[in-house]
LOGUMAR-375637 format. One record per residue (C-alpha): residue number from 1; x, y negated, z negated. Coordinates in steps of 0.02 Angstrom, whole numbers, plus 50000, padded with zeros to 5 digits. Layout:
<recs>
<n = NUM, c1 = X, c2 = Y, c3 = Z>
...
</recs>
This chain:
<recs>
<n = 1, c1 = 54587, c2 = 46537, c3 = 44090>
<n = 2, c1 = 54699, c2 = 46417, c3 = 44211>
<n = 3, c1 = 54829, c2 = 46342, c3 = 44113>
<n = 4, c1 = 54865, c2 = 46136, c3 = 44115>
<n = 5, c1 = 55022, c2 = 46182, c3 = 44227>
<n = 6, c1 = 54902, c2 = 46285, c3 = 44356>
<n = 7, c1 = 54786, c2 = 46144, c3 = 44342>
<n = 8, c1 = 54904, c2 = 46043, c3 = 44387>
<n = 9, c1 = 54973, c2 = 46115, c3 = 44527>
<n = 10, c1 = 54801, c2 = 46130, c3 = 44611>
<n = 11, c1 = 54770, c2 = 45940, c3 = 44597>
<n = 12, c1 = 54948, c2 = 45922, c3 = 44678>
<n = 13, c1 = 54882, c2 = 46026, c3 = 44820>
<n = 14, c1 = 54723, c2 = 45947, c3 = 44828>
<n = 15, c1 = 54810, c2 = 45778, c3 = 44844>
<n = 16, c1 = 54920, c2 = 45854, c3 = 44998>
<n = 17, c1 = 54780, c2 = 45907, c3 = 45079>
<n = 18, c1 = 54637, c2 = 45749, c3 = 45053>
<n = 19, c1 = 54820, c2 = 45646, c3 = 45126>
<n = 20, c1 = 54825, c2 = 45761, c3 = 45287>
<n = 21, c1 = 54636, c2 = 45754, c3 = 45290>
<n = 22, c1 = 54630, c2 = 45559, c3 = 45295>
<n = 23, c1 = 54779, c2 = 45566, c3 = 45408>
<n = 24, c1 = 54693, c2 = 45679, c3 = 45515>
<n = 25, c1 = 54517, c2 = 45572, c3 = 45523>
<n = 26, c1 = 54574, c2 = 45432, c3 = 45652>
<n = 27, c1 = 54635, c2 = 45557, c3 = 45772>
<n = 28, c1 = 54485, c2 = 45680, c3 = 45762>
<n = 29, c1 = 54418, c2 = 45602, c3 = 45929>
<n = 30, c1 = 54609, c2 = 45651, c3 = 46020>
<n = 31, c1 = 54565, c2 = 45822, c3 = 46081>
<n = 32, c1 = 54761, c2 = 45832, c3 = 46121>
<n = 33, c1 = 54780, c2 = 45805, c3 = 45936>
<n = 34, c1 = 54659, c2 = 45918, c3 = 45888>
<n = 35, c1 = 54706, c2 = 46050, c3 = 45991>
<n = 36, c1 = 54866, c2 = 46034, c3 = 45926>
<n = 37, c1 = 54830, c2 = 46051, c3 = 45748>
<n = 38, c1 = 54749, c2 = 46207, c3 = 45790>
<n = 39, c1 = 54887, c2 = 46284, c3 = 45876>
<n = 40, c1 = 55035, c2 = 46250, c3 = 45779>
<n = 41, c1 = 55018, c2 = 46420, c3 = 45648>
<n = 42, c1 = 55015, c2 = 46506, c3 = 45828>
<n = 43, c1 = 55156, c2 = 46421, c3 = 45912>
<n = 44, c1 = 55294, c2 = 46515, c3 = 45977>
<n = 45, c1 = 55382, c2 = 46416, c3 = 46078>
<n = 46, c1 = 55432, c2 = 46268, c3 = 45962>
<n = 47, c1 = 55616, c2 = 46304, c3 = 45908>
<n = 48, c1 = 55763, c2 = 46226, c3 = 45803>
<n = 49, c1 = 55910, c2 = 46175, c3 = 45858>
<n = 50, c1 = 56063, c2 = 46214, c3 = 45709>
<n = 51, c1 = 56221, c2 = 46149, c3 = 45735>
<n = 52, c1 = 56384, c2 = 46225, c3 = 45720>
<n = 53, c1 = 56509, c2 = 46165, c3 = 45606>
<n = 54, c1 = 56592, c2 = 46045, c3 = 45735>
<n = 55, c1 = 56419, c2 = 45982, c3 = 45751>
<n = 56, c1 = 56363, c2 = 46048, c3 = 45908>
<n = 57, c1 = 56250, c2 = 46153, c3 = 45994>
<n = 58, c1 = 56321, c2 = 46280, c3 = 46106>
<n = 59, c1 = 56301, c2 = 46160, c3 = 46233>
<n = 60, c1 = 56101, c2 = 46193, c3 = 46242>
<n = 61, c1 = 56047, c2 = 46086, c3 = 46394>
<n = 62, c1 = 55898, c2 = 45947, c3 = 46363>
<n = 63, c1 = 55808, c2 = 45935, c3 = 46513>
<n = 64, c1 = 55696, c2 = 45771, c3 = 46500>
<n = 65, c1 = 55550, c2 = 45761, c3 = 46594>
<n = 66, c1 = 55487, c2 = 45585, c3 = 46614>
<n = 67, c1 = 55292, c2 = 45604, c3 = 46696>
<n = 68, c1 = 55222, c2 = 45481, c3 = 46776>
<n = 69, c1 = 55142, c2 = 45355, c3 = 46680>
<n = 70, c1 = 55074, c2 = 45211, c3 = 46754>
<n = 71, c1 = 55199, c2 = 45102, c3 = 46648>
<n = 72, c1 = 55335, c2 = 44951, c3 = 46711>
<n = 73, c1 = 55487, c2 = 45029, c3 = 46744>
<n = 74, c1 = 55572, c2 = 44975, c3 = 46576>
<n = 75, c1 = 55421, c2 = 45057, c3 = 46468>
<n = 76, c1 = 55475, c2 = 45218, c3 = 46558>
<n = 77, c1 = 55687, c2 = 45187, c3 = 46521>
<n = 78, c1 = 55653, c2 = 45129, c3 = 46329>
<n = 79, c1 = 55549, c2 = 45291, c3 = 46310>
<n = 80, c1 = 55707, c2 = 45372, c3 = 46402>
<n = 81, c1 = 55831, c2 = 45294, c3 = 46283>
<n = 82, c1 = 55698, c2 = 45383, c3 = 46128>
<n = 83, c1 = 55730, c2 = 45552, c3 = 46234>
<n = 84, c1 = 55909, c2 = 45514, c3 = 46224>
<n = 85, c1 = 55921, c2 = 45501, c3 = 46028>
<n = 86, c1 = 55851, c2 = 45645, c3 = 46006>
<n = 87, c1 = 55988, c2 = 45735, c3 = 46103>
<n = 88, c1 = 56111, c2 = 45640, c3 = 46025>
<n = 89, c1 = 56036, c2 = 45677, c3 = 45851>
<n = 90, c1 = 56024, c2 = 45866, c3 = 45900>
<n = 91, c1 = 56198, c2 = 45865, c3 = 46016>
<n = 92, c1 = 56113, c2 = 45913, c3 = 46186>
<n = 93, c1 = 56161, c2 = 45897, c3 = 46346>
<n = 94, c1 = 56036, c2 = 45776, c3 = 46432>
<n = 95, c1 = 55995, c2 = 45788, c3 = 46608>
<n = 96, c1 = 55851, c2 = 45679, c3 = 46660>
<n = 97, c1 = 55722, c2 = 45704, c3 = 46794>
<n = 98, c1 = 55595, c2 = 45547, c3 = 46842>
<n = 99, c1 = 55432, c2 = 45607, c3 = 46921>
<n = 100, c1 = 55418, c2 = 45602, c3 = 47124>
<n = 101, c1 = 55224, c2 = 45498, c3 = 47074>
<n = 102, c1 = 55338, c2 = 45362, c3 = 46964>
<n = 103, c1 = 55282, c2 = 45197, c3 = 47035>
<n = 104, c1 = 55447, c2 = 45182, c3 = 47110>
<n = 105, c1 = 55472, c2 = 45321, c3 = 47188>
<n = 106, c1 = 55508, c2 = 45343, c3 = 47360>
<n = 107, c1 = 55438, c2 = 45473, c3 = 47492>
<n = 108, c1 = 55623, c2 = 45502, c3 = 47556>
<n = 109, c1 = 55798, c2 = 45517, c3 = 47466>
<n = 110, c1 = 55870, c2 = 45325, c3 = 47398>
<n = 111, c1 = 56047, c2 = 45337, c3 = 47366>
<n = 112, c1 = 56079, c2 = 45527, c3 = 47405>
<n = 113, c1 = 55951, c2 = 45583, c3 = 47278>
<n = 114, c1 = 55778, c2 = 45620, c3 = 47277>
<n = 115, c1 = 55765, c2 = 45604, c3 = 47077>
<n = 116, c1 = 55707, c2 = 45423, c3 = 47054>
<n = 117, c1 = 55809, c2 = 45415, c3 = 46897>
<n = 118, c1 = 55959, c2 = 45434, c3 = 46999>
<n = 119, c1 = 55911, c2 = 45303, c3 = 47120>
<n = 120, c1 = 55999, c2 = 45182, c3 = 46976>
<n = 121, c1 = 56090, c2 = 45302, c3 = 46855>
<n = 122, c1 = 56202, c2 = 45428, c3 = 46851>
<n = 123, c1 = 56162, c2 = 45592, c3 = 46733>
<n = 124, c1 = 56192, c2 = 45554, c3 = 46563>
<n = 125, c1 = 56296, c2 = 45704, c3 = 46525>
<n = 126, c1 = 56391, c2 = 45845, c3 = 46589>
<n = 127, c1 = 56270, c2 = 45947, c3 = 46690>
<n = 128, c1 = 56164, c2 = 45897, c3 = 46841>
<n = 129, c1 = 55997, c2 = 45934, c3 = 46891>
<n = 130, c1 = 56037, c2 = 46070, c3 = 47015>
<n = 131, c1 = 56129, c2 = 46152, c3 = 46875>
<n = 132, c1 = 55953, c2 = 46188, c3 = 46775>
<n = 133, c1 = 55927, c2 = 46348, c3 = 46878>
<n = 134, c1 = 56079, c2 = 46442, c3 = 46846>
<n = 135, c1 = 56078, c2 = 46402, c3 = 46671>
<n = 136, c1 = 56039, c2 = 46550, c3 = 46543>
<n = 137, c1 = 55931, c2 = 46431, c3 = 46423>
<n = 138, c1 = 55854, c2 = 46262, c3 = 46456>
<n = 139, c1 = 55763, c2 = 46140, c3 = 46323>
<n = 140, c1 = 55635, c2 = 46065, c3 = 46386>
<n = 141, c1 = 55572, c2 = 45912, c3 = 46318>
<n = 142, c1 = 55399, c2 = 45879, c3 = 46202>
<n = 143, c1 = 55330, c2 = 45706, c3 = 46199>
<n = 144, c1 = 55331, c2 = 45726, c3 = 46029>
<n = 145, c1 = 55508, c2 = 45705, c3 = 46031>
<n = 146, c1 = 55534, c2 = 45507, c3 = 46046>
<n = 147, c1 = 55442, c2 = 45508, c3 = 45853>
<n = 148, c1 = 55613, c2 = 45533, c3 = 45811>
<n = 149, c1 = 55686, c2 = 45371, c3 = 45880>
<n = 150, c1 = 55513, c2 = 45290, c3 = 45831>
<n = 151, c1 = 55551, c2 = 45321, c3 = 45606>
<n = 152, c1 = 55677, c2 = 45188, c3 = 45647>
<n = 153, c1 = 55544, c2 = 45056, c3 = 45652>
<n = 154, c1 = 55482, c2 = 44998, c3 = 45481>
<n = 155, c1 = 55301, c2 = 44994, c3 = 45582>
<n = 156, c1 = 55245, c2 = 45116, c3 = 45712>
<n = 157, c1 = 55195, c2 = 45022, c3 = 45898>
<n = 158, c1 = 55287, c2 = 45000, c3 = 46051>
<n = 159, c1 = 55309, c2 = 44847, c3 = 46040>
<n = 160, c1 = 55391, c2 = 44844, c3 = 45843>
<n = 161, c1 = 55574, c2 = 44868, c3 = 45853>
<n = 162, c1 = 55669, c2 = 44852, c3 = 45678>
<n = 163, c1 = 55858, c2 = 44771, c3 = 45693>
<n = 164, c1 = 55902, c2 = 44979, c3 = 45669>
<n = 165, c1 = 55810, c2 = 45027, c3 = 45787>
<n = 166, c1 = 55882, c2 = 44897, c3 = 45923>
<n = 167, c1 = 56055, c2 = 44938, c3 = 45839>
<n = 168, c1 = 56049, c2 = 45136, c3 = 45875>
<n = 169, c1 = 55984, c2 = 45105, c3 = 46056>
<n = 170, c1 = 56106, c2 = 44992, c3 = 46103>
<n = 171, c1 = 56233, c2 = 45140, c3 = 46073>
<n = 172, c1 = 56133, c2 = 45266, c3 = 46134>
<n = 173, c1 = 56113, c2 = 45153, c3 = 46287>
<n = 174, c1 = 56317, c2 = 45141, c3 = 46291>
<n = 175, c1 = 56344, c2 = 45318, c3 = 46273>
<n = 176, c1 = 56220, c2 = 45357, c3 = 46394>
<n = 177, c1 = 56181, c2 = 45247, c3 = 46514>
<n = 178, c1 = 56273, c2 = 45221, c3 = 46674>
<n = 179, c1 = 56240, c2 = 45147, c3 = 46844>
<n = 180, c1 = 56262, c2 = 45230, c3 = 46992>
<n = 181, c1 = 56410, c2 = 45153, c3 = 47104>
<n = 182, c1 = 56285, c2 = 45068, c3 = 47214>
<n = 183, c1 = 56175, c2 = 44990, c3 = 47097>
<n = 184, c1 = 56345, c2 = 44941, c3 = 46992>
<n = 185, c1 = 56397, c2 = 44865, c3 = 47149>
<n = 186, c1 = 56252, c2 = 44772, c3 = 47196>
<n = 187, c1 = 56232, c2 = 44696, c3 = 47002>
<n = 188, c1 = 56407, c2 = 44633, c3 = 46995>
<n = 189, c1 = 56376, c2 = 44553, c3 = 47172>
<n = 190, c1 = 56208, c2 = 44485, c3 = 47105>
<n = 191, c1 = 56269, c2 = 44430, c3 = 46926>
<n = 192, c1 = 56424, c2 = 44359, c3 = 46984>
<n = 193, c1 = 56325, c2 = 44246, c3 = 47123>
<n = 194, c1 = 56180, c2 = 44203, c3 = 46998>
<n = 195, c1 = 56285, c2 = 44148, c3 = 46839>
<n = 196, c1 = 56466, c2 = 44115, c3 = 46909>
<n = 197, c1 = 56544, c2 = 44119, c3 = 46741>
<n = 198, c1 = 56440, c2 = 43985, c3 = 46709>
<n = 199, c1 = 56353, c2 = 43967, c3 = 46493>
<n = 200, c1 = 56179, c2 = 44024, c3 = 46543>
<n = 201, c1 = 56012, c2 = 44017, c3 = 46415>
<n = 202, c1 = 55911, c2 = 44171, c3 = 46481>
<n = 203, c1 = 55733, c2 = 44169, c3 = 46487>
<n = 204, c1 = 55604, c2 = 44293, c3 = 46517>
<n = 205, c1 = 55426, c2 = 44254, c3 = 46533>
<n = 206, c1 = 55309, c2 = 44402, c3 = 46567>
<n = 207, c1 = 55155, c2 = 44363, c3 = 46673>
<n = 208, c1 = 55035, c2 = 44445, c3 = 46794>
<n = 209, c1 = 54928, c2 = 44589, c3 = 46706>
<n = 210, c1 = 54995, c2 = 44539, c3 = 46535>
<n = 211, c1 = 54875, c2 = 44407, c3 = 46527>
<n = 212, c1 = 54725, c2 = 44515, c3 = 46505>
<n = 213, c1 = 54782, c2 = 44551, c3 = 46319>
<n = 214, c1 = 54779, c2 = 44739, c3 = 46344>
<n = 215, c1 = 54771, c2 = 44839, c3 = 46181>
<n = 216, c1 = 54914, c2 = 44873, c3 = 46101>
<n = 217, c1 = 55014, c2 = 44742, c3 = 46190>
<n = 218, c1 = 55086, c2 = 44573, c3 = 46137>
<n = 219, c1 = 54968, c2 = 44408, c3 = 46125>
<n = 220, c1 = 54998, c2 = 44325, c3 = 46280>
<n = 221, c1 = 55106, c2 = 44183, c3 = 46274>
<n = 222, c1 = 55061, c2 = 44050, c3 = 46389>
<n = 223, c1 = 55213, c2 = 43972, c3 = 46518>
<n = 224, c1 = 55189, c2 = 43804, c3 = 46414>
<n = 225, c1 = 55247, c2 = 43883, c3 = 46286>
<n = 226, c1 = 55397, c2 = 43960, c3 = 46364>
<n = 227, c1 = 55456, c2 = 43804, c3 = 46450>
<n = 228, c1 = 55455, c2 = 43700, c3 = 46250>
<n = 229, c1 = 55551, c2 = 43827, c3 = 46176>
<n = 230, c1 = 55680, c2 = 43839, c3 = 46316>
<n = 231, c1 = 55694, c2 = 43658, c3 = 46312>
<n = 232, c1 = 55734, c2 = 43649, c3 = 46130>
<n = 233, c1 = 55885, c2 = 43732, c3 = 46165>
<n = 234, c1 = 55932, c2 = 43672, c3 = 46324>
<n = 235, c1 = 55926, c2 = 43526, c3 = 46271>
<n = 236, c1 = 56046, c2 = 43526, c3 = 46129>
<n = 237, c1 = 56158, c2 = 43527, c3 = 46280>
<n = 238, c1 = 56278, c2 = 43694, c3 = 46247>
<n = 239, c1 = 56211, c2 = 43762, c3 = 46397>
<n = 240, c1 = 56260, c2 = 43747, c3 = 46581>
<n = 241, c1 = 56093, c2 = 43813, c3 = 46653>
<n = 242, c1 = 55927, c2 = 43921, c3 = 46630>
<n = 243, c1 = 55910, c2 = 44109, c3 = 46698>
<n = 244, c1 = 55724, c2 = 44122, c3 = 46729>
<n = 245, c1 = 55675, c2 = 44292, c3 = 46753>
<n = 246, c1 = 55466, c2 = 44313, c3 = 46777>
<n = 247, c1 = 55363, c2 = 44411, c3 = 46877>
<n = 248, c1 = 55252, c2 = 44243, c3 = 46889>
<n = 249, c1 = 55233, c2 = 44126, c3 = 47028>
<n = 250, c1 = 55145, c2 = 43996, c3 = 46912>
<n = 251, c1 = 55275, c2 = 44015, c3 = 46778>
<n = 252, c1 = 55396, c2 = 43998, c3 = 46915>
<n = 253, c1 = 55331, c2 = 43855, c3 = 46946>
<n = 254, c1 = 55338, c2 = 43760, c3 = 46777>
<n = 255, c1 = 55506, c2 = 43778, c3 = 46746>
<n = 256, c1 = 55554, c2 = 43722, c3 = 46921>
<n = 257, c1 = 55471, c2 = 43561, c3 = 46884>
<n = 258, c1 = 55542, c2 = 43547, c3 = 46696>
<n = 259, c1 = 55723, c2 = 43585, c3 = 46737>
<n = 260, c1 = 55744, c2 = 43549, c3 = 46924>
<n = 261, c1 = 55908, c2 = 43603, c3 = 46992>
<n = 262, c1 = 55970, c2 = 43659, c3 = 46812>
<n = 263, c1 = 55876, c2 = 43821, c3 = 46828>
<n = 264, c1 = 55931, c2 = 43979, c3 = 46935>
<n = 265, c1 = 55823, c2 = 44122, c3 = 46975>
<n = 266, c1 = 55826, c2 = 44269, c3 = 47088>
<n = 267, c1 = 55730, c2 = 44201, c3 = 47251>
<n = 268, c1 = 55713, c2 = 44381, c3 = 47338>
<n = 269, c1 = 55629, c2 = 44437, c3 = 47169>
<n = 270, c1 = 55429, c2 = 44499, c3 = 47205>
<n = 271, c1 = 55323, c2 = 44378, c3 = 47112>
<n = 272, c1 = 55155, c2 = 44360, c3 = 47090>
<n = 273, c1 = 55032, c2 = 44215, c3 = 47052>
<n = 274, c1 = 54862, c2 = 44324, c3 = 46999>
<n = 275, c1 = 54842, c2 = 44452, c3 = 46851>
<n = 276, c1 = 54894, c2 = 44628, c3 = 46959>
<n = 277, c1 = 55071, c2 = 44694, c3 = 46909>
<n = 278, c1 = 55219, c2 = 44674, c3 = 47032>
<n = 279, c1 = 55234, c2 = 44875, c3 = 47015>
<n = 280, c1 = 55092, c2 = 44886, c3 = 47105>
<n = 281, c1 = 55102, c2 = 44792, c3 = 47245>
<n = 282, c1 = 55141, c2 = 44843, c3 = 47439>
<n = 283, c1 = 55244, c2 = 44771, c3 = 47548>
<n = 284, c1 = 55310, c2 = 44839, c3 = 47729>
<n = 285, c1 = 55494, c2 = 44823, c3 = 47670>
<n = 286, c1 = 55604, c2 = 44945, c3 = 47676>
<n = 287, c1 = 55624, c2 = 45050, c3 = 47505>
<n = 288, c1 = 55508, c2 = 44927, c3 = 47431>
<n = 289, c1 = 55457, c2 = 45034, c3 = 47279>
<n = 290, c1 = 55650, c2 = 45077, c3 = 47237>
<n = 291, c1 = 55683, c2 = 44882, c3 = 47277>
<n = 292, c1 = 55526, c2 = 44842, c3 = 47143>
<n = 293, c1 = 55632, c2 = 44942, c3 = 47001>
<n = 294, c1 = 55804, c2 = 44880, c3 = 47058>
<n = 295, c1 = 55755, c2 = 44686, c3 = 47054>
<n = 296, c1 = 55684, c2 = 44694, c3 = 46878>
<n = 297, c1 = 55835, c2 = 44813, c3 = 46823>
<n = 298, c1 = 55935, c2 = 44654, c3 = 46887>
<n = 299, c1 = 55840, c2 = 44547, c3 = 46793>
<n = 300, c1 = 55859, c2 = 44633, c3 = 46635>
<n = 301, c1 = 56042, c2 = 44661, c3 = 46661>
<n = 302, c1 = 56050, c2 = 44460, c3 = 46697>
<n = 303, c1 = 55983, c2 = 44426, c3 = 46555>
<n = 304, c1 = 56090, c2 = 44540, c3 = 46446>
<n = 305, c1 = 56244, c2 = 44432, c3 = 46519>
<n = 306, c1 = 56167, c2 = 44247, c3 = 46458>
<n = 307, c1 = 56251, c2 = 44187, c3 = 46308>
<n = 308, c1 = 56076, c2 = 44130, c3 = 46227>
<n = 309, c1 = 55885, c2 = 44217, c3 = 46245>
<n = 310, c1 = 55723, c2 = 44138, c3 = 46245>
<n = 311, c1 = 55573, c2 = 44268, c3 = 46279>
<n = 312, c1 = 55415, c2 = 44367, c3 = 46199>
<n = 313, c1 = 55381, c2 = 44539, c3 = 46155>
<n = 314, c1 = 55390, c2 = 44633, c3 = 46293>
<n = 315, c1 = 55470, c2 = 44816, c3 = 46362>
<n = 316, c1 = 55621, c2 = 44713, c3 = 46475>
<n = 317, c1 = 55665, c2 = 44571, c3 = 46350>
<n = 318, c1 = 55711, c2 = 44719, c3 = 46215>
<n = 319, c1 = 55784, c2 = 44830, c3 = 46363>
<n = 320, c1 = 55897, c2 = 44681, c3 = 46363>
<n = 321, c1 = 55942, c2 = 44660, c3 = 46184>
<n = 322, c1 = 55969, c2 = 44836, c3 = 46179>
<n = 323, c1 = 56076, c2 = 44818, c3 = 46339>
<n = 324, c1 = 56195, c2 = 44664, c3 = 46242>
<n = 325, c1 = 56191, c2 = 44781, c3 = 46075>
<n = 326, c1 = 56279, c2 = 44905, c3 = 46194>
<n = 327, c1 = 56426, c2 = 44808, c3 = 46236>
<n = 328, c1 = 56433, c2 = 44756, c3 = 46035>
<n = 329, c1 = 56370, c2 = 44572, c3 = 46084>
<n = 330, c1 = 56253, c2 = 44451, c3 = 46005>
<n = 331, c1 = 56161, c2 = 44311, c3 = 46087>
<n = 332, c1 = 56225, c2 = 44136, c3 = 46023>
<n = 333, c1 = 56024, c2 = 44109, c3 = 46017>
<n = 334, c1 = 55885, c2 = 44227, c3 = 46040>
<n = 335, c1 = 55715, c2 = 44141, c3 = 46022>
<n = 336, c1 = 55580, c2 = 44303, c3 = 46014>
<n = 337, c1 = 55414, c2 = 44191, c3 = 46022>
<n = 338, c1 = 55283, c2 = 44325, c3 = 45946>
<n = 339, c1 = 55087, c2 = 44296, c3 = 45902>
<n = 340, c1 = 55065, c2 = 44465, c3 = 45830>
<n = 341, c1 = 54975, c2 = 44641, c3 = 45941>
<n = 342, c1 = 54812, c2 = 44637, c3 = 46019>
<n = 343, c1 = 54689, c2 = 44770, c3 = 45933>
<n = 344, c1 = 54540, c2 = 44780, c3 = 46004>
<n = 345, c1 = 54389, c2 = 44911, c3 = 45986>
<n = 346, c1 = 54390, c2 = 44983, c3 = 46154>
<n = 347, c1 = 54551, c2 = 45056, c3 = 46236>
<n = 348, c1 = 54649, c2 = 44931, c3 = 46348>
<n = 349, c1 = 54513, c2 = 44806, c3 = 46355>
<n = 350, c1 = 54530, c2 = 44651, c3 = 46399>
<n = 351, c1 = 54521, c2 = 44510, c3 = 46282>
</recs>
């Protein structure tokens, strides 16, 4: 005869497990997901890290693996900077490796180094990528690992970033992040001829591929649209000049004709005026590929320098809020125009 408190510890347990069952349900077609589920009472190669009591870790080294993806170079460094909290969180030492098939990877060494990370950036912390073979123990990492960085969204997506979530990356990106002295170089040189000290209203209008509405991604936001909100401000007249940085030829276009000589862009930038990404372009230039991920670092580093921010949801415009956050700064005015995340019933359809 069960008693009412067995009873009612089995309905507890059958509530846990109808909850993992309906959590389960959407991902029973994710053979990666199923497999996984499987596996885990068999795993033996998922460890803890514990922390001493000066809260660290022996100095275990983190060795981040970023595959190749098929994404836009700052979908690749905002999943780094997820990478990087977990370190932080579990006091690693991060040394980070970029794929030789990244998009912007050369066939030959850029900047002394054949890592395409290090094309830009210097390692993160104390140890180098040559040290990985001499060390005893080496953490690899789990794609699993940016769901860390990810609970500090309210909502799950790429493209939903809570004010903590912006907060923690902008000092994970200033404890972490650091240019390379030629890519420093080259920025200040770039930054200082593009703004000149001058008050600056940013604006970053993403184009090309983004306006087939893939899944998951932000509603496209037409130019128009773009041009009216930056004029709102502008024309309040507390700015000096717009930063337009778009990897459109037609948006390009727009705000030339709105604001004339009041608006500055890069002009060596790769643009394009159909819907194929920059990334994927060719071009008989030398480096192009590296030159692809260094002109839209620029950009993003541009417009973390403007005093005021008009753009959508998209993977550079929060690499740049994150990249302001870093330095502790605010924009005077940041405009985030947002119609909501395409969902649609097949994968990366378009609209």
């Amino acid at each position: 005869m069960y008693s009412w408190e067995d009873i009612a510890r089995k309905v507890r347990k059958t509530k846990k497990q109808l909850s993992f069952a309906l959590y389960c349900l959407p991902h029973g077609d994710d053979q990666r997901f199923v497999d996984s589920v499987r596996r885990i009472g068999k795993e033996y190669n998922v460890v803890s890290v514990e922390k001493g009591e000066e809260g660290g870790s022996n100095g275990l080294v983190y060795h981040i693996v970023m595959e190749p993806s098929g994404s836009g170079f700052f979908a690749d460094f905002n999943k780094l900077l997820a990478y990087l909290y977990f370190a932080d969180q579990m006091a690693l030492i991060p040394v980070v490796e970029f794929s030789a098939q990244s998009r912007y990877a050369e066939s030959h060494p850029v900047n002394g180094t054949s890592n395409p990370y290090e094309y830009y950036f210097m390692q993160p912390g104390t140890a180098a990528l040559g040290d990985l073979n001499r060390l005893g123990s080496v953490i690899r990492s789990r794609r699993e690992n940016v769901i860390l960085a990810g609970s500090l969204n309210e909502q799950s997506g790429g493209y939903t970033k809570s004010e903590k979530n912006l907060d923690e990356m902008g000092r994970i990106f200033g404890k972490y992040i650091r240019f390379n002295e030629t890519v420093g170089d080259m920025l200040r040189t770039d930054l200082d001829g593009m703004l000149g000290g001058r008050k600056t209203l940013g604006v970053h209008v993403r184009g090309t591929d983004f306006k087939w509405n893939y899944n998951g991604h932000p509603v496209v936001i037409g130019p128009e649209e773009y041009v009216q909100a930056a004029g709102e401000k502008f024309g309040k007249g507390e700015y000096e000049q717009i930063f337009l940085a778009t990897d459109d030829l037609g948006a390009l276009r727009l705000f030339q004709k709105a604001f004339g000589s009041r608006l500055c862009f890069y002009r060596d930038a790769t643009r394009d005026d159909g819907t194929e990404s920059v990334m994927n372009s060719f071009s008989t230039r030398e480096n192009h590929h590296y030159l692809l991920g260094y002109e839209v670092l620029r950009d993003m580093y541009t417009l973390s320098s403007c005093e005021g921010l008009v753009a959508g949801l998209s993977q550079v415009s929060y690499a740049a809020r994150i990249c302001k956050r870093s330095r502790e700064e605010r924009y005077t005015d940041e405009v985030i125009l947002d119609k909501g995340i395409n969902y649609h019933q097949r994968y990366n359809c378009p609209k």
